[in-house]
Wavefront OBJ file of the C-alpha trace (Angstrom):
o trace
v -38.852 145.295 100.041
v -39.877 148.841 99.374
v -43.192 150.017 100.968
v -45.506 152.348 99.298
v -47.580 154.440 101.537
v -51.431 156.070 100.930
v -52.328 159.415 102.541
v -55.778 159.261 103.210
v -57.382 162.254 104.106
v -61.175 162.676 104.455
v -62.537 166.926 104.675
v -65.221 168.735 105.114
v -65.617 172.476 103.876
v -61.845 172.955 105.086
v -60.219 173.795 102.011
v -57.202 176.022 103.527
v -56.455 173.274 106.295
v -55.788 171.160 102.830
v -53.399 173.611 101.462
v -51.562 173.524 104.700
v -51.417 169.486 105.487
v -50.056 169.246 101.375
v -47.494 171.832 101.848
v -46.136 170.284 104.768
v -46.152 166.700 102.813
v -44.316 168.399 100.011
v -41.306 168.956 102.755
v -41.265 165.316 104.059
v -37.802 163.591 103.566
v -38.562 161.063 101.264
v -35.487 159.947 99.533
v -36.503 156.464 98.474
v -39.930 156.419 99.888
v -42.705 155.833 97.347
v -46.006 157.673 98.572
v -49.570 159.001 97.191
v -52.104 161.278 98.483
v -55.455 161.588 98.359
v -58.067 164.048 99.224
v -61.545 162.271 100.051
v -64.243 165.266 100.055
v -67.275 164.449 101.977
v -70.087 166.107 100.352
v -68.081 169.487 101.077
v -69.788 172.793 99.713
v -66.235 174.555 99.953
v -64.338 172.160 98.216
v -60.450 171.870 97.734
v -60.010 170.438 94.132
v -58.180 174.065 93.095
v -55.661 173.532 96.161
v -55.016 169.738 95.166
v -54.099 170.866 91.719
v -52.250 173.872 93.131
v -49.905 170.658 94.408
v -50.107 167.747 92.026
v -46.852 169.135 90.090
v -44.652 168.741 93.396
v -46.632 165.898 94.943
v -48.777 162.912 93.652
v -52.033 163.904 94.882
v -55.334 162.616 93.909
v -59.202 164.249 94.733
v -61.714 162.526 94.933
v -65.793 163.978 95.423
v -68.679 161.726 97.352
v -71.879 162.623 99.054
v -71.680 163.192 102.875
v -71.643 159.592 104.585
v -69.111 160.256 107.593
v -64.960 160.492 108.056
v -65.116 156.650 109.052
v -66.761 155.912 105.423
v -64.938 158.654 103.633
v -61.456 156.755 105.069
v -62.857 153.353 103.509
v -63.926 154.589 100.370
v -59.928 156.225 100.434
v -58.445 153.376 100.892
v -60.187 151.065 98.203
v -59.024 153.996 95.642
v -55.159 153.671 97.216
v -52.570 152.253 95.458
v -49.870 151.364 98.609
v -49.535 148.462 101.139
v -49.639 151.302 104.065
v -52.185 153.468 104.500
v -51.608 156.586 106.396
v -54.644 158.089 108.035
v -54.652 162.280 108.976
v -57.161 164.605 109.324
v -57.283 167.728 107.909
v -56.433 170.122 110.301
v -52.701 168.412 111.171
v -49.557 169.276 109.480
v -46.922 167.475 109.410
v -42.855 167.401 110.301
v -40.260 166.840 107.753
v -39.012 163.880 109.412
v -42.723 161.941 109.930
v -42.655 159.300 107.052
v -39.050 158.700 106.942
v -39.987 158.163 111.109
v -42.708 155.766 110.236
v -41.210 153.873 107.602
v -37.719 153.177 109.625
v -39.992 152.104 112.386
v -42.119 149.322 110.288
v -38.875 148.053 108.814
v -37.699 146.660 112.150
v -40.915 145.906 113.087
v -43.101 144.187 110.069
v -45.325 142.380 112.097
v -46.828 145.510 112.766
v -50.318 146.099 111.114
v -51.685 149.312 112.670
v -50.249 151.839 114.585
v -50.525 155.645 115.423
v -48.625 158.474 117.065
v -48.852 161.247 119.182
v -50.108 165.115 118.140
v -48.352 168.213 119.427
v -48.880 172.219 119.264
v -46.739 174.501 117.452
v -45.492 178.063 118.521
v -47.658 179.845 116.238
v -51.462 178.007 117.552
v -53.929 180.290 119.231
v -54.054 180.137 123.522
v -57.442 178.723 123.405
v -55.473 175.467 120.781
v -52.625 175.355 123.412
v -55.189 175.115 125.817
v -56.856 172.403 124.657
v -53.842 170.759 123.234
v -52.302 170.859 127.277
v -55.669 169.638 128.408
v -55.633 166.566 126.201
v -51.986 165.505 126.490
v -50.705 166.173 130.189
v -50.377 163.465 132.423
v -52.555 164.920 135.146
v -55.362 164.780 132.889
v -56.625 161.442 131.529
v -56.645 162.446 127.721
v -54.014 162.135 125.513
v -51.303 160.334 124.461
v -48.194 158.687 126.952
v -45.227 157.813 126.994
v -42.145 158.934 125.119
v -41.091 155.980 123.445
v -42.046 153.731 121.108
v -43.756 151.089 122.329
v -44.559 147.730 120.862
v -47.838 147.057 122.122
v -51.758 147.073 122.463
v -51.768 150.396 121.663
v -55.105 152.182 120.113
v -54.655 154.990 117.735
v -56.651 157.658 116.586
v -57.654 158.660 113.480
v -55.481 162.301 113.392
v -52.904 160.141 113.093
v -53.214 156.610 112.331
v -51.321 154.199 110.090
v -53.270 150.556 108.892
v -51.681 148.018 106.816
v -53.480 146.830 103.595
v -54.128 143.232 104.503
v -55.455 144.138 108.201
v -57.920 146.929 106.297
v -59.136 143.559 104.064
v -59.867 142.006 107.131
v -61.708 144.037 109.078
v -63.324 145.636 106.773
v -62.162 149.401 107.956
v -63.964 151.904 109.918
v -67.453 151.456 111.439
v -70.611 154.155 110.875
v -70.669 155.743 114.711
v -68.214 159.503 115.085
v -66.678 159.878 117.128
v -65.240 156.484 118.397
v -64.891 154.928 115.121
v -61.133 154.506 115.445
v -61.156 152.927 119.310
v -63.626 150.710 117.569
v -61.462 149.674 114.811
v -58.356 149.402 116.881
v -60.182 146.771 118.938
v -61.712 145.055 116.052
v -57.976 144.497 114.818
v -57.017 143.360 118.084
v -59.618 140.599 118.251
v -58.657 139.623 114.510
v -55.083 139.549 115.583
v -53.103 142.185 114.002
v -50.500 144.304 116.231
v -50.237 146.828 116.866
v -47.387 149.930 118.097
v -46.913 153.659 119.168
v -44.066 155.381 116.987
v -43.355 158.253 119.254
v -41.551 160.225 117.017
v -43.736 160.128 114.190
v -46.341 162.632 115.677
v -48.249 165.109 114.266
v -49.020 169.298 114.844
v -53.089 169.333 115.492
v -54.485 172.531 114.906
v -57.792 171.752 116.643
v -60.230 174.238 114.915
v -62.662 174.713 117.855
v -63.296 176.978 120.473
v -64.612 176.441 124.449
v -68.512 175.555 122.743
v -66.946 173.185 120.292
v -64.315 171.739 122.400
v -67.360 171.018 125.125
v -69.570 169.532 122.886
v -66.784 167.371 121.525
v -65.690 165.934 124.781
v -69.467 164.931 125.436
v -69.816 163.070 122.500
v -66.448 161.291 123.918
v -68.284 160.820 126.771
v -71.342 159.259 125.699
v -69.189 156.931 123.017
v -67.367 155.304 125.416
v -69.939 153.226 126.819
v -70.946 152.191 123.596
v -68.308 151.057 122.738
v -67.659 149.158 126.032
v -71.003 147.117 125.606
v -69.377 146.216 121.545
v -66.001 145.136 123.183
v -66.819 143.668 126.798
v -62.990 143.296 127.085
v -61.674 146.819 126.475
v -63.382 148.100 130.024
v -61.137 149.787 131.920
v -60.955 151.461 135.369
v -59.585 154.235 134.192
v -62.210 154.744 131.632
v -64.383 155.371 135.042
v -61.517 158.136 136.090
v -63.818 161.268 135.190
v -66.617 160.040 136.593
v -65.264 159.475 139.945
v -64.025 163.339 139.228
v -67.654 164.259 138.600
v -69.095 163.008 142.073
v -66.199 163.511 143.694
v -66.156 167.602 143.518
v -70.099 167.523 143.643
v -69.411 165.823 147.054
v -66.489 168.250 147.992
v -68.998 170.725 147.724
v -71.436 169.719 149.623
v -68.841 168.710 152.745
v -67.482 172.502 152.090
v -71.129 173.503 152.991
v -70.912 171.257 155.822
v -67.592 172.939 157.175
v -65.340 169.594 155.885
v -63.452 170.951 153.685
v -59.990 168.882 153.239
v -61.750 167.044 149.719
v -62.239 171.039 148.408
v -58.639 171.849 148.852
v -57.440 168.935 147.552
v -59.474 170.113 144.272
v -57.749 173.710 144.471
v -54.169 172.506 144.759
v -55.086 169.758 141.523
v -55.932 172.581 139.883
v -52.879 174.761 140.731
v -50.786 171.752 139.685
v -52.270 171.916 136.609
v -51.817 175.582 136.166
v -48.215 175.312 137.333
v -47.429 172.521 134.858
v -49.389 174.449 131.860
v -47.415 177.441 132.912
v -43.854 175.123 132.573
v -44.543 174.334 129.177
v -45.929 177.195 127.613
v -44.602 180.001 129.771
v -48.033 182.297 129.243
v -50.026 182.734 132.332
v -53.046 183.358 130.379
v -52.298 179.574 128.630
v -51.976 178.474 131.856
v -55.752 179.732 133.344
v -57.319 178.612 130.043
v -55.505 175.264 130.278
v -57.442 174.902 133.770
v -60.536 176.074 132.701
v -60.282 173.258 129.291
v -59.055 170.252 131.822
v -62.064 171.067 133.613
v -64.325 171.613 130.905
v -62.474 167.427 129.535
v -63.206 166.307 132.874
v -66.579 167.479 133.923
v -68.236 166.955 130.725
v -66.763 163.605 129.672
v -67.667 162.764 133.301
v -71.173 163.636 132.912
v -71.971 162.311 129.563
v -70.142 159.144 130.664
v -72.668 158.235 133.786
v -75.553 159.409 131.416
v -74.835 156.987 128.656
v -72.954 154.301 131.077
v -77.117 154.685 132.508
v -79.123 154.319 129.363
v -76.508 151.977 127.315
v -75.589 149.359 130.253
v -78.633 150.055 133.259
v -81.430 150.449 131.060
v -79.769 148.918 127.833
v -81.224 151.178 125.474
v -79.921 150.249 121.613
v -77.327 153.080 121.357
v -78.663 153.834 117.807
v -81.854 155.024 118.930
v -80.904 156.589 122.005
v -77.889 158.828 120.663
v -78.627 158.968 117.070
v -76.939 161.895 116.540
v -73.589 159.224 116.923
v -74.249 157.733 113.966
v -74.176 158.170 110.108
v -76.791 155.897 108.163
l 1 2 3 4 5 6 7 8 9 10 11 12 13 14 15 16 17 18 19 20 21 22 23 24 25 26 27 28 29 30 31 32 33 34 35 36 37 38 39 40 41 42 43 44 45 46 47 48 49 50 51 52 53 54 55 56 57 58 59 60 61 62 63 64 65 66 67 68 69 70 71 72 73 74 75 76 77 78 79 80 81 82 83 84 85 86 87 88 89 90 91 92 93 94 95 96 97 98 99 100 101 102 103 104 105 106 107 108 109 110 111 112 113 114 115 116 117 118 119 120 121 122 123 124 125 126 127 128 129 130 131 132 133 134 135 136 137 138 139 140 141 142 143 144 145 146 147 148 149 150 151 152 153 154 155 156 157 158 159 160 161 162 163 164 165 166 167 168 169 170 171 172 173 174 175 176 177 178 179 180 181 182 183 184 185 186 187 188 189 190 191 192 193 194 195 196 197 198 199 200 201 202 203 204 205 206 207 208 209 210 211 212 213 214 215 216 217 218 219 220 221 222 223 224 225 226 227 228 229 230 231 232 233 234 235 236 237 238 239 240 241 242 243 244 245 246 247 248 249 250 251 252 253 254 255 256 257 258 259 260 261 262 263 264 265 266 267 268 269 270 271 272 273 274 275 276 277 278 279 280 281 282 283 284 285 286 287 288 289 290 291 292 293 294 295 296 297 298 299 300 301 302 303 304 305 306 307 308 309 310 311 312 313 314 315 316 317 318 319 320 321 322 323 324 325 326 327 328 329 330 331 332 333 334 335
């Protein structure tokens, strides 16, 4: 049986990101494949309706205008408009490669117990240093962020919401994504789980992210990261991890290396310097750029430290204290 599959894209004042993501939909392979796209704008003041009609004579592509209630509502209200059995979820500022939906639709023929699944994101040639940057710092496997692994794995995977794929019926069920950003799509991943829907990584089916943020952004991103986490820990008792612990143990581990520098120990502090040359040396492997590789330090500590930080703070007022997350971090949350 045929699947038809539902591009659901939520945006937000971005309307040259949308001209980009549709042009590189119009290239998919899609001999035989039966898509549809739409364009959810959330309460945008720069819209895109001129670029979706710029398209809708090479692809089927549908706008739609609501008030600003969030990219986890915006995805909802997308998929009760959608037409397929898949939905595809993207956001704005990814592109994709010719091969992704051919990828993705091989992938849930041999496997249709599958329900959700996601895949990785990747930087292309022509991204700024600061993007590669940021792109090394969450994806290399001497950071904790990212995505690993290069195959595709059939398992209790949780994808995110740049590039996430949800079957009809398990959307039904769980009634789709929740009303806290970020963390929405850890949420619904474990929401699925607990209903019992599979799930799978499709390493090949990955996306180009063209993170649109600079050192501020990227830092105030990662905290929010930070300060989710816990929250959603206290929602989902069972999806605690050690590793989720991993940048905290960072944090007071260099505040203490410091401290036994002062005190003339210093074997913790040079174990810090040659991480960090590691990571400069591996940055330097993939990208070949020296000044990639010093700004690829500079974001892995920027991913570290902060999510670190904002981890202990909310791990403090969330689990110690147990604050109700919705009054204590408000600013994670869209009524």
């Amino acid at each position: 049986m045929a699947n038809f599959y539902s591009f659901v894209i939520p945006v937000f004042n971005r309307p040259d990101e949308v001209d980009a993501l549709l042009e590189s939909i119009s290239k998919l392979y899609i001999k035989d494949l039966f898509f549809e796209v739409l364009i959810i704008e959330d309460g945008s003041t720069l819209q895109a309706n001129h670029i979706c009609s710029k398209w809708q004579a090479k692809i089927p592509v549908s706008y739609y205008m609501k008030s600003n209630t969030g990219p986890g509502d915006s995805r909802n209200f997308g998929m009760h408009k959608a037409k397929g059995n898949y939905f595809i979820i993207l956001d704005s500022d990814v592109s994709l490669p010719p091969h992704y939906l051919k990828t993705v639709d091989d992938f849930l023929q041999a496997h249709p117990k599958i329900d959700f699944w996601g895949g990785a994101d990747r930087s292309k040639k022509d991204f700024s240093a600061i993007q590669k940057a940021i792109d090394f710092s969450m994806t290399s496997f001497l950071t904790t962020g990212g995505i690993r692994g290069s195959k595709n794995k059939i398992t209790s995977f949780e994808p995110r919401s740049f590039n996430m794929g949800i079957s009809k019926q398990a959307f039904e069920a769980s009634g789709g994504f929740g009303k806290i950003h970020p963390g929405e799509d850890p949420d619904l991943s474990l929401r699925l789980k607990d209903l019992g829907f599979k799930s799978a990584f499709i390493a090949k089916a990955y996306v180009f992210h063209k993170r649109r943020i600079n050192l501020k952004k990227f830092q105030q991103q990662i905290r929010k990261f930070g300060l989710v986490r816990p929250i959603l820990m206290k929602w989902h008792p069972r999806s605690k991890k050690a590793t989720f612990f991993l940048p905290s143990l960072f944090v007071i581990s260099l505040l203490t290396s410091l401290v036994l520098f002062i005190l003339q120990l210093k074997l913790l502090f040079y174990s810090f310097v040659i991480y960090f040359m590691l990571l400069m040396l591996h940055s330097l492997l993939i990208h070949k750029s020296f000044k990639i590789s010093l700004l690829a330090v500079v974001t892995s500590f920027i991913q570290l430290y902060v999510y670190g930080t904002a981890f202990l703070e909310s791990y403090y007022f969330i689990h110690t204290l147990q604050k109700d997350e919705t009054k204590q971090y408000p600013d994670l949350f869209f009524d």
